[in-house]
C-alpha positions in Angstrom: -0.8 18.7 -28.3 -0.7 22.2 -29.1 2.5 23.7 -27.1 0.2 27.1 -26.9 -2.0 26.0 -24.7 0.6 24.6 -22.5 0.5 26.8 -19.2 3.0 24.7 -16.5 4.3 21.9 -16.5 4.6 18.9 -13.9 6.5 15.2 -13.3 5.1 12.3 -13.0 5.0 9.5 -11.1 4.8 12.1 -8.1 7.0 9.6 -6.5 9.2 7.2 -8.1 10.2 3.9 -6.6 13.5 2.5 -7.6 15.1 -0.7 -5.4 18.5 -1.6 -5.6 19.8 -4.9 -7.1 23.5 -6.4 -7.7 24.0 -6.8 -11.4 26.2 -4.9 -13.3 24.6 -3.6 -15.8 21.2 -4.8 -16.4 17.8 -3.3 -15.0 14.1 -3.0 -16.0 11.9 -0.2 -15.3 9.4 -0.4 -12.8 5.9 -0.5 -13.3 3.8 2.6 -15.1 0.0 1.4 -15.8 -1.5 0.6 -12.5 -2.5 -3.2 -11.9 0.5 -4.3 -14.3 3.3 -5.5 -12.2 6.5 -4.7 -13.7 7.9 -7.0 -16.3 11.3 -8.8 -17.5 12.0 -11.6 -19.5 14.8 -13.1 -17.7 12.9 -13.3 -14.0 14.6 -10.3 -12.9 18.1 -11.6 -12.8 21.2 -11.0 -15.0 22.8 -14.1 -16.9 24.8 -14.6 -13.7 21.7 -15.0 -11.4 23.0 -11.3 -9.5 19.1 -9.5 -9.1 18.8 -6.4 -11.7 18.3 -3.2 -10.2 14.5 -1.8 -10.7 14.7 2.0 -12.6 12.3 4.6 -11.3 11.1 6.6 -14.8 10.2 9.9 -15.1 8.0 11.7 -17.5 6.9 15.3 -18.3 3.1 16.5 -18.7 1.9 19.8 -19.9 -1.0 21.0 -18.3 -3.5 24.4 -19.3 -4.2 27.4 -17.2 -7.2 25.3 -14.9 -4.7 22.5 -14.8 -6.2 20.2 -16.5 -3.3 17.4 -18.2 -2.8 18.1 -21.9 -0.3 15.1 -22.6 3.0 14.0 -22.2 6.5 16.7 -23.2 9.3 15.1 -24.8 12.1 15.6 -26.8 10.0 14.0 -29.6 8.6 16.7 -30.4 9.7 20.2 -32.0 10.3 22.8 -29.7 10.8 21.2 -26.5 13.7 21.0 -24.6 14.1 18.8 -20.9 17.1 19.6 -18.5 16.8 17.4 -15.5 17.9 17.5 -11.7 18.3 14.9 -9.3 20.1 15.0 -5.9 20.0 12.4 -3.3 21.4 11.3 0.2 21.9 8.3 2.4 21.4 10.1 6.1 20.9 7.0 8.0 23.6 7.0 10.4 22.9 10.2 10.9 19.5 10.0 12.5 17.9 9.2 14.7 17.3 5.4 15.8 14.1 3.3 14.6 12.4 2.4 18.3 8.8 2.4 17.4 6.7 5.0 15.2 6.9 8.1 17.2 2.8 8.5 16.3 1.1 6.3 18.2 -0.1 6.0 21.8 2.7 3.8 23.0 5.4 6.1 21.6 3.2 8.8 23.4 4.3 6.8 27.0 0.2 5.2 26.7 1.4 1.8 27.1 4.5 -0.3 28.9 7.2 -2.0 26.9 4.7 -5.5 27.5 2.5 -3.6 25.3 0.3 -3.2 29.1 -2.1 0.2 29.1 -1.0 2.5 32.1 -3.5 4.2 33.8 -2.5 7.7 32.8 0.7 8.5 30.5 4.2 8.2 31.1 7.5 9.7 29.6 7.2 9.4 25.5 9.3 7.6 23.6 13.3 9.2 23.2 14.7 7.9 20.2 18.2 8.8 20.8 20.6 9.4 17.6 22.6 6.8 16.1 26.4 6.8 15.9 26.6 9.6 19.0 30.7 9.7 19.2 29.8 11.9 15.9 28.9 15.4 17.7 27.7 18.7 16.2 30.1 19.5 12.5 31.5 15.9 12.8 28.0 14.5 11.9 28.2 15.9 8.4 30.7 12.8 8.0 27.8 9.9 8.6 25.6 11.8 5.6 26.1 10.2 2.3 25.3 13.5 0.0 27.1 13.1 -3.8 26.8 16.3 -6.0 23.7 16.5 -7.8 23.4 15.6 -11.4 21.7 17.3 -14.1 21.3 15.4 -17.3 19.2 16.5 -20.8 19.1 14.9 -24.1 18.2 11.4 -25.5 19.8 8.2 -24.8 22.3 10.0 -22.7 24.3 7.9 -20.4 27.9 8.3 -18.8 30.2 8.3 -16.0 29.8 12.0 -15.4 26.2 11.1 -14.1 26.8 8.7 -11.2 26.5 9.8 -7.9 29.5 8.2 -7.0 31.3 10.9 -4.8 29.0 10.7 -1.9 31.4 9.8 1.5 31.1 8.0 4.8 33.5 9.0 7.6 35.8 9.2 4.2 34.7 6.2 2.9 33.2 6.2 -0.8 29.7 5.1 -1.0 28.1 5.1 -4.9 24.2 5.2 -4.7 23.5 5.1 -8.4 23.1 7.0 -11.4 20.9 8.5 -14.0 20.1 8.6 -17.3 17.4 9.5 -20.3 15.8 7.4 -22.6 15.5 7.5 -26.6 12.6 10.4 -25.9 14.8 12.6 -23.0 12.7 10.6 -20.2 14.9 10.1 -17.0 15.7 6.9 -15.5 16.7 7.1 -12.2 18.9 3.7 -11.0 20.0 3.8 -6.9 22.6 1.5 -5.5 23.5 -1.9 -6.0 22.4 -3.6 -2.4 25.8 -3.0 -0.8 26.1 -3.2 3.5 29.0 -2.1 5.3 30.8 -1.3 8.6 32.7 2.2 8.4 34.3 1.7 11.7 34.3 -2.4 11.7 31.3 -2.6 14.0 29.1 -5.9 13.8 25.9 -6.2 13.3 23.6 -6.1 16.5 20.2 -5.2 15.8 17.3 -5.1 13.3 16.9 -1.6 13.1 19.9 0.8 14.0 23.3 -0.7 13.7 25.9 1.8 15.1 28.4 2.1 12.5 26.8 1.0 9.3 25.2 2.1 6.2 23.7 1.0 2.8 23.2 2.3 -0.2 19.4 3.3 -0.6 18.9 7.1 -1.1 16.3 9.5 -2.1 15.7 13.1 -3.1 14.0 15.5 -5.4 13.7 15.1 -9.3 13.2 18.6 -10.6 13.2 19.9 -14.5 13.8 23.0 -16.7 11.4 23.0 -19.9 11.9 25.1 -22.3 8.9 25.4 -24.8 9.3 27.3 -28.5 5.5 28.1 -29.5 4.2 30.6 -31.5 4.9 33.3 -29.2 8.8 31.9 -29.0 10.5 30.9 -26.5 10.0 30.4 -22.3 10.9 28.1 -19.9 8.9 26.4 -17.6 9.7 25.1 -14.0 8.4 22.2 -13.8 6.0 20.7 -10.5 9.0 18.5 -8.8 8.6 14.8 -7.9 10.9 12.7 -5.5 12.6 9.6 -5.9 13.3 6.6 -3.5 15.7 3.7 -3.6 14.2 0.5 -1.9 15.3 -2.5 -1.0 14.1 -5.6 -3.7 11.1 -6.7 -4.5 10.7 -10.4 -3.5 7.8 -11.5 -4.6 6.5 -9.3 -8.3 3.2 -8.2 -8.5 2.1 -9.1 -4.7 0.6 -6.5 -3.2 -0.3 -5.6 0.7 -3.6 -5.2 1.9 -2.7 -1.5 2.7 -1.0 -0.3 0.0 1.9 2.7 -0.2 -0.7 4.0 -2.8 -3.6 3.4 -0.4 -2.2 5.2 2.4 -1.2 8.8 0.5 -5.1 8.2 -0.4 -6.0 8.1 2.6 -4.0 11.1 3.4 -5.0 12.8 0.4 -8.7 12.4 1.5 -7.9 14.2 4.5 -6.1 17.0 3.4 -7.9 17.4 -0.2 -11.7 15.5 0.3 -12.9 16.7 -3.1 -10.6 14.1 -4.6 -12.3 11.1 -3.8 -15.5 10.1 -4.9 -17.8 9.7 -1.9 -19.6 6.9 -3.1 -17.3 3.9 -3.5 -16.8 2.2 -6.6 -16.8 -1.6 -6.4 -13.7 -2.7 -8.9 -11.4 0.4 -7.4 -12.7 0.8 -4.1 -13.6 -2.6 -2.4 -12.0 -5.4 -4.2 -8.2 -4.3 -4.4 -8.8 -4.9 -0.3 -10.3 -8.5 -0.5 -7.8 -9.8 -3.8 -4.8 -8.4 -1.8 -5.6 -10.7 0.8 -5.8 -13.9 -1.6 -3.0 -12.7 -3.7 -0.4 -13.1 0.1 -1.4 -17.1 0.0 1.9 -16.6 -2.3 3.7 -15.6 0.4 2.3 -17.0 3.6 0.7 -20.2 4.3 -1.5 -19.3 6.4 -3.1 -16.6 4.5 -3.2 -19.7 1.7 -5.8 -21.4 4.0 -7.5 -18.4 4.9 -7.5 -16.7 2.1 -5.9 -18.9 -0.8 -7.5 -21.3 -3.1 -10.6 -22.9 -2.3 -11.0 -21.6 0.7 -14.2 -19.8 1.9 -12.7 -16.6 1.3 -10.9 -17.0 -2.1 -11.1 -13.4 -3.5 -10.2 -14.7 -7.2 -13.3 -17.5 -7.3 -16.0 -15.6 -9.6 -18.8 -17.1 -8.1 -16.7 -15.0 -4.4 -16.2 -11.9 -6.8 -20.0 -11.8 -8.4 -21.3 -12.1 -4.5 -19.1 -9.6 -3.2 -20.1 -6.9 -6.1 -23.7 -7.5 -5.4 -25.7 -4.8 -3.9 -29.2 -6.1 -3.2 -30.2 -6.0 0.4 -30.4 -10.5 0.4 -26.8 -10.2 0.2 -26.1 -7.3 2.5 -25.5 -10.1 5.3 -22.5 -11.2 3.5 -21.0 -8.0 3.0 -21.9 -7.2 6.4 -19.8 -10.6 8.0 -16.6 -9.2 5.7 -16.9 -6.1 7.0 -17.2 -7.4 10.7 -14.4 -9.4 10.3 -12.2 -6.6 9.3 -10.1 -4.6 12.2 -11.4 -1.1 12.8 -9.0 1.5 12.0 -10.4 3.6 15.3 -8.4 1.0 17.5 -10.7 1.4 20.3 -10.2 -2.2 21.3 -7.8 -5.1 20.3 -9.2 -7.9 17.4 -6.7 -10.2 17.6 -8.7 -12.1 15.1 -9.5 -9.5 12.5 -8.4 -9.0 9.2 -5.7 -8.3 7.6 -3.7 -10.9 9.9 -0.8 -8.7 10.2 1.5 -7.3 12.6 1.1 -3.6 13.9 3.3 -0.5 14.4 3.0 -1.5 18.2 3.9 -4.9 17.7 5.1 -7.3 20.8 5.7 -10.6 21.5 4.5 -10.5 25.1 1.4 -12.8 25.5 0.2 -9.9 27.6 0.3 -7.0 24.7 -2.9 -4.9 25.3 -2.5 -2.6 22.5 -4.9 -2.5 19.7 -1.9 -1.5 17.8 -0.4 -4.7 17.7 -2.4 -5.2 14.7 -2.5 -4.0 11.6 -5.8 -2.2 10.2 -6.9 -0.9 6.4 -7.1 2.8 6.0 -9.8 5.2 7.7 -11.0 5.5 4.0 -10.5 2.1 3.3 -13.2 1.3 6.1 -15.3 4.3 5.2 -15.7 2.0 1.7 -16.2 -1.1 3.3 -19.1 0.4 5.8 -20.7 2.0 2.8 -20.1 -1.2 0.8 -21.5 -3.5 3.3 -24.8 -0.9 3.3 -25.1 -1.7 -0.8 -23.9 1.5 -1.0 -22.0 1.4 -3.9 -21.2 1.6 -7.7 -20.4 -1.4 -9.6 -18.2 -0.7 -12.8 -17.2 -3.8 -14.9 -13.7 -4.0 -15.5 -13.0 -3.5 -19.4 -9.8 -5.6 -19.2 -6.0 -4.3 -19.0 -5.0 -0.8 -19.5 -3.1 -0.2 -22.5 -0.9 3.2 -22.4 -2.1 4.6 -25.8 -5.6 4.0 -25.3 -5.3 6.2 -21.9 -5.9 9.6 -21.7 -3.0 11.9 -20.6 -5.0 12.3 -17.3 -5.0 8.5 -16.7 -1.1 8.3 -17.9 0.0 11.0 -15.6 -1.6 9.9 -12.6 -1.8 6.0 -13.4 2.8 6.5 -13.4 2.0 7.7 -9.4 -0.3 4.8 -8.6 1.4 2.2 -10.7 4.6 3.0 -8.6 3.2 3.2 -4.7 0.4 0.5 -5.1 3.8 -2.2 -5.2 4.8 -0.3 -1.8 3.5 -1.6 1.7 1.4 1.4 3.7 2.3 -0.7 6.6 2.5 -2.3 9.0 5.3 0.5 10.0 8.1 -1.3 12.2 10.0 0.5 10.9 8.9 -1.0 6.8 10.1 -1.8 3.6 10.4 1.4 1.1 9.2 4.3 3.2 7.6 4.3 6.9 5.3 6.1 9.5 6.1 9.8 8.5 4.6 8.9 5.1 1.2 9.1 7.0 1.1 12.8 7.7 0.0 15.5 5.6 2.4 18.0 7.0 5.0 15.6 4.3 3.1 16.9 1.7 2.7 20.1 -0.6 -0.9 22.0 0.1 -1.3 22.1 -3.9 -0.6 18.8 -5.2 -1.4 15.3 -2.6 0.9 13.3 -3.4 3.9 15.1 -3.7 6.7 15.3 -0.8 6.8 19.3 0.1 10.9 20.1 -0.4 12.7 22.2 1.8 16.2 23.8 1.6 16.8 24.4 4.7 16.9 21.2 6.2 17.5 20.7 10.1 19.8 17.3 11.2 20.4 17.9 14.8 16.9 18.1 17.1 19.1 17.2 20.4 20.5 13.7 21.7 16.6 12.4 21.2 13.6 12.9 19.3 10.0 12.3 20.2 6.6 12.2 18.4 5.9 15.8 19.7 9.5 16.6 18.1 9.0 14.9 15.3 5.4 16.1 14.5 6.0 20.0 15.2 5.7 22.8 12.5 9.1 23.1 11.5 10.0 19.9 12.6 11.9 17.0 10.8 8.5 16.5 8.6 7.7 19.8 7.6 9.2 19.7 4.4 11.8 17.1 3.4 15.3 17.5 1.6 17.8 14.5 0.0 18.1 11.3 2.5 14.6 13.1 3.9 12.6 10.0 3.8 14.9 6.9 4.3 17.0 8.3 7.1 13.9 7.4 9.1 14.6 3.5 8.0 16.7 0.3 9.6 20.4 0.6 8.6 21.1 -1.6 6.9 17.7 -2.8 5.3 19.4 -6.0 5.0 19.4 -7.1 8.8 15.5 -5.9 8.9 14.3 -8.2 5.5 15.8 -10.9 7.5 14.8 -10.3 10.7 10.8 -10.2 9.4 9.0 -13.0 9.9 6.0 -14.3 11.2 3.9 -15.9 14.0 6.6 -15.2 16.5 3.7 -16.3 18.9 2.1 -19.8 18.1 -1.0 -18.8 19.7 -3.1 -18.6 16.8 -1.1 -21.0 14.6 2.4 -21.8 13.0 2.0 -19.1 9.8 0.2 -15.9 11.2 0.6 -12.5 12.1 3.2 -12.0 9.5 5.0 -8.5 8.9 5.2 -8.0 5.1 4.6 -11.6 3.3 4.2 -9.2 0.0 7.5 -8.0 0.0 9.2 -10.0 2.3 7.8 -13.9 1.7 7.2 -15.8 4.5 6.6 -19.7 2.9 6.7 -19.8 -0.9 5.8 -22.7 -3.5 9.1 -23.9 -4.5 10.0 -25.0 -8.1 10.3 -28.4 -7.3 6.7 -28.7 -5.9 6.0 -26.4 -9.0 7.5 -29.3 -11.4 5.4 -31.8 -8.9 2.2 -29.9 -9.9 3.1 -29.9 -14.1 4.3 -33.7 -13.8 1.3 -35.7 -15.5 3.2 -38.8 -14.0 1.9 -37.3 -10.4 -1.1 -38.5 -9.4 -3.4 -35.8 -7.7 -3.0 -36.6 -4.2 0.7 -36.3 -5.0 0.1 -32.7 -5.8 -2.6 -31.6 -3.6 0.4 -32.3 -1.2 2.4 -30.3 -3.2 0.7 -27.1 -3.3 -0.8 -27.3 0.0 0.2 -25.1 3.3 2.4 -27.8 4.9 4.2 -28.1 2.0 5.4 -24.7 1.3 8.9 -23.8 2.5 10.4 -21.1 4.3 11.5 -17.8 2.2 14.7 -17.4 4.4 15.5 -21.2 4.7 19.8 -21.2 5.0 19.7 -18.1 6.5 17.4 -18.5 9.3 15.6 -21.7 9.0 16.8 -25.1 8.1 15.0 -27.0 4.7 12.2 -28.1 8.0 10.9 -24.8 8.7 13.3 -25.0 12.5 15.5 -22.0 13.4 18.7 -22.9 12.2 21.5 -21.4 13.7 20.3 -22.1 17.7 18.2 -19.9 20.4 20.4 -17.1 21.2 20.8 -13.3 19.8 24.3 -13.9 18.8 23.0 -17.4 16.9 20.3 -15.6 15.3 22.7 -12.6 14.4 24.9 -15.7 12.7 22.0 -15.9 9.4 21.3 -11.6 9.5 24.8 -11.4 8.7 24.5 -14.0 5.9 21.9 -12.3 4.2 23.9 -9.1 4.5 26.1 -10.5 2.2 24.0 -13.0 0.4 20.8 -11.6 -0.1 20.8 -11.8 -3.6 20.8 -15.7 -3.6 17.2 -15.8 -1.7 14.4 -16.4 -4.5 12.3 -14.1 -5.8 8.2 -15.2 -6.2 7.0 -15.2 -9.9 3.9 -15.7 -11.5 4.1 -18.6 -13.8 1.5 -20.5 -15.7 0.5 -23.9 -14.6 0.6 -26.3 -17.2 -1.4 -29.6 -15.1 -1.9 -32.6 -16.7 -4.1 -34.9 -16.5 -7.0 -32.7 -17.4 -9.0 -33.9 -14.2 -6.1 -32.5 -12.1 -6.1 -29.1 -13.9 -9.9 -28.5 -11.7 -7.5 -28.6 -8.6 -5.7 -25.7 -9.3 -5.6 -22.6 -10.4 -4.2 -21.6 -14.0 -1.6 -19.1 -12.5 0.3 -19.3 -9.7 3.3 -17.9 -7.9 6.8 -19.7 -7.5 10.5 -19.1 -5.8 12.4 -18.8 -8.9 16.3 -18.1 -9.0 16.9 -19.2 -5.7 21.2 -19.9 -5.8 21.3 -20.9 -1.8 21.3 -24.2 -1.1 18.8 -25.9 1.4 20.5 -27.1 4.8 19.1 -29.7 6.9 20.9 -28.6 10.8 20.9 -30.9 13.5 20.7 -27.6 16.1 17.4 -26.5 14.6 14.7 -25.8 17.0 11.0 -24.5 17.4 11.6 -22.3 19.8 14.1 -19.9 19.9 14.7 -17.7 23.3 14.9 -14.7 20.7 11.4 -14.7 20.4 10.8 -13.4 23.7 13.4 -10.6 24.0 11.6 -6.9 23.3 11.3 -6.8 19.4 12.2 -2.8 19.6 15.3 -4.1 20.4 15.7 -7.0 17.7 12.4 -7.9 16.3 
């Protein structure tokens, strides 16, 4: 790349995605090339079993006077210097609490707490703030904010770049670190899992525990370039990105129906409509939404007999795949039956049946929930696709196999690092979510210039009175005009732990024991254990031994030992306070729960190898023990309690 032709300069991924993980010193960096999951050779854990902490990495692109993207600045090359700048937050028990997303119609006073429609509106939604004993200069103490840390070089790595003097109510609370890379690239690592009381309060809730914290984060990642071309000398301020700290990821490579990428699309169509093609594109466009489903058998098993293999609707068998991707008008009926069967975004009624079968923002467990909300649907763009799709209305582009990072152009680099990150996000269901939630949907989050970067603001405003509301919340110069360090996760449960374990699925039985289900792809509901793994490789089983094996009935539950017994039966009893018995154990345990892998299947005979597919996905490093409990039971009075006030 010729450094005079190098006008600005901008990071990339827009958004990083780091998640936190308990081992002391290993990590792996999260993935870059879209489709390509992120990789480790040890499964993700340290020699110990403790889960490795996923690194968000940052790169530098130059780009021309149009802004086109010339390639990629680094400290390889002559001339170029990189100085980095990374500040982050925890604000969590500063905020406000997680009720419901303050953007829909029930937040809006549209619908009852039963989830009943009202003939005309009542008061919206008051989220009132957490920890309220804290008043006006005294909430400064509930904010987590170390110094920022500015870093340049290669391979540069010390305790002088921790952010380990960040404070809660004058307790010390590290959220992680950074570093560069043998080319000056940064690696951003956030905290390592940890939960705590700073006023020994218990745990009470899913969402907003009075008294706690944890140590996500997030912030801006800026950068100073300086550039020696032929003219000399000058420095460039680079286009910022931002960088969030997540919880794990359970199950690698599984990805929602709605992805985190997905849903700044969506936004991004809104806001920026030149930037997506109007005609949809079968391989990018359609079938992400119909493989995401099949890919969450993994996870749930009752998406694995929906959805999962050998089922009507198994978006991996080619003879599915070569139907799905053809346009004639003999197989518009087919396309036309997918796209009926798919929930309408324009929630004008409730399809309890639809697709995706997840849980909504405006989730209940009242039998009597009216809201169309309830549910979850794809995108408004993701529809527009499937309409135009089910029409024939659409380009078919065969796949040319995996991406490989030098044969892609600095355009697909740059952008791919954005995509490859948010597409292993969830874009919903938002209650409140796993990395990000319902704010994420608004294009006031974003700068006019560039759509997928969070807009920064200096001037950031914590205190919006005792409550907030959507209209609060969604004002110019509200909390989401602009964002500043803790901007994003102070919207989130504190501490994500007690909302992982509090996500689960079919808390009504009405349309079967496995679904709705919250967020399988990050959260597993019933997973194929490695014993039933070894069951399906053992050429001493016979077949009927491992179609038993693999099927639905035999998967287990994800959180078995913590809230279900080795049966699939709530373990700890019916009550709150019972339930509250196995959040608190995966406060401190989380790390022993197993994360899902995909592993090649190695079936023998040969005639059993027809029953299955090559690849599949397995609990692996699971260190909790399974427990049998004599006070298990089906139905737990939990259930019925309002889930805004413990899910």
């Amino acid at each position: 790349m010729n450094l005079n032709n190098v006008d600005s300069v901008a990071i990339y991924p827009a958004i990083g995605i780091a998640r936190v993980g308990n081992s002391k010193h290993e990590y792996f960096i999260g993935s870059t090339i879209p489709g390509q999951p992120a990789q480790d050779d040890s499964d993700f854990r340290d020699s110990e079993g403790k889960i490795k902490r996923q690194a968000a990495k940052f790169y530098v692109y130059g780009l021309d006077k149009d802004g086109k993207i010339l390639g990629e600045l680094n400290l390889e090359q002559a001339g170029v210097t990189i100085d980095w700048t990374v500040q982050i937050a925890n604000k969590k028990a500063a905020w406000y609490r997680f009720d419901l997303a303050l953007d829909i119609p029930a937040a809006n006073g549209e619908y009852d707490a039963d989830g009943k429609k009202l003939d005309a509106p009542t008061v919206p939604l008051l989220s009132q703030m957490r920890n309220r004993e804290y008043q006006a200069a005294e909430r400064k103490k509930l904010m987590i904010e170390p110094t920022p840390k500015s870093i340049s070089g290669k391979d540069i790595n010390g305790k002088e770049y921790r952010f380990n003097d960040g404070e809660i109510n004058n307790k010390t609370v590290k959220l992680g670190e950074v570093r560069t890379d043998d080319a000056g690239r940064l690696i951003f690592l956030g905290g390592r899992g940890k939960a705590k009381s700073f006023n020994k309060s218990e745990l009470t809730t899913f969402a907003n525990n009075e008294g706690w914290y944890d140590d996500t984060s997030d912030g801006p990642v800026n950068a100073t370039v300086c550039i020696t071309d032929d003219n000399g000398p000058r420095e460039l301020k680079a286009i910022g990105a931002w960088v969030v700290t997540a919880p794990p990821d359970f199950a690698v490579g599984v990805q929602a129906s709605t992805t985190g990428y997905d849903l700044l699309r969506n936004v991004a169509a809104k806001v920026h409509p030149g930037c997506i093609p109007d005609k949809p594109e079968f391989y990018r466009d359609i079938y992400p939404m119909l493989s995401h489903q099949t890919i969450n058998q993994w996870v749930n098993a009752g998406i694995l007999r929906d959805f999962g293999w050998g089922s009507a609707y198994d978006y991996d068998d080619c003879d599915v795949i070569k139907r799905a991707a053809d346009p004639s008008a003999g197989n518009r009926p087919f396309r036309e039956s997918i796209l009926a069967s798919c929930r309408n975004p324009d929630y004008q009624t409730q399809q309890t049946q639809a697709w995706p079968p997840l849980y909504g923002d405006a989730m209940s467990t009242s039998s009597t929930n009216q809201d169309p909300r309830a549910w979850l649907a794809v995108t408004d763009l993701q529809y527009r696709h499937l309409v135009q799709w089910a029409k024939g209305n659409f380009d078919v582009v065969e796949p040319s196999g995996p991406l490989k990072w030098d044969d892609m152009t600095p355009e697909q680099q740059a952008n791919g690092l954005t995509e490859a990150a948010l597409e292993q996000t969830l874009g919903g269901p938002f209650h409140p979510g796993c990395e990000f939630t319902w704010p994420m949907r608004h294009a006031i989050m974003y700068s006019n210039d560039s759509p997928f970067r969070i807009k920064p603001r200096d001037d950031s405003q914590e205190d919006f009175g005792v409550a907030i509301s959507g209209e609060i919340a969604l004002a110019p110069d509200g909390p989401l005009d602009g964002s500043s360090p803790g901007d994003i996760t102070k919207w989130m449960a504190v501490p994500w732990q007690s909302d992982t374990s509090s996500c689960l699925s079919a808390y009504n039985t009405f349309s079967g024991e496995y679904l709705p289900t919250f967020w399988p792809a990050r959260v597993p509901n019933d997973v194929l254990t490695e014993k039933d793994f070894d069951v399906l490789q053992d050429a001493q089983a016979s077949d009927d031994e491992k179609v038993a094996a693999f099927g639905p009935g035999q998967r287990k539950k994800w959180l078995r030992g913590f809230i279900y017994n080795d049966q699939g039966q709530f373990l700890n009893g019916t009550t709150i306070a019972d339930r509250l018995v196995g959040i608190n154990k995966f406060v401190k345990h989380w790390d022993q729960a197993g994360i899902v892998l995909q592993k090649p299947l190695d079936a023998e005979p040969d005639s059993s190898k027809e029953l299955f597919p090559e690849l599949v996905w397995v609990e692996t490093g699971r260190r909790l023990e399974d427990q049998d409990d004599d006070k298990g039971t089906d139905c737990p009075d939990w259930m019925k309690v309002n889930p805004r006030t413990l899910r």
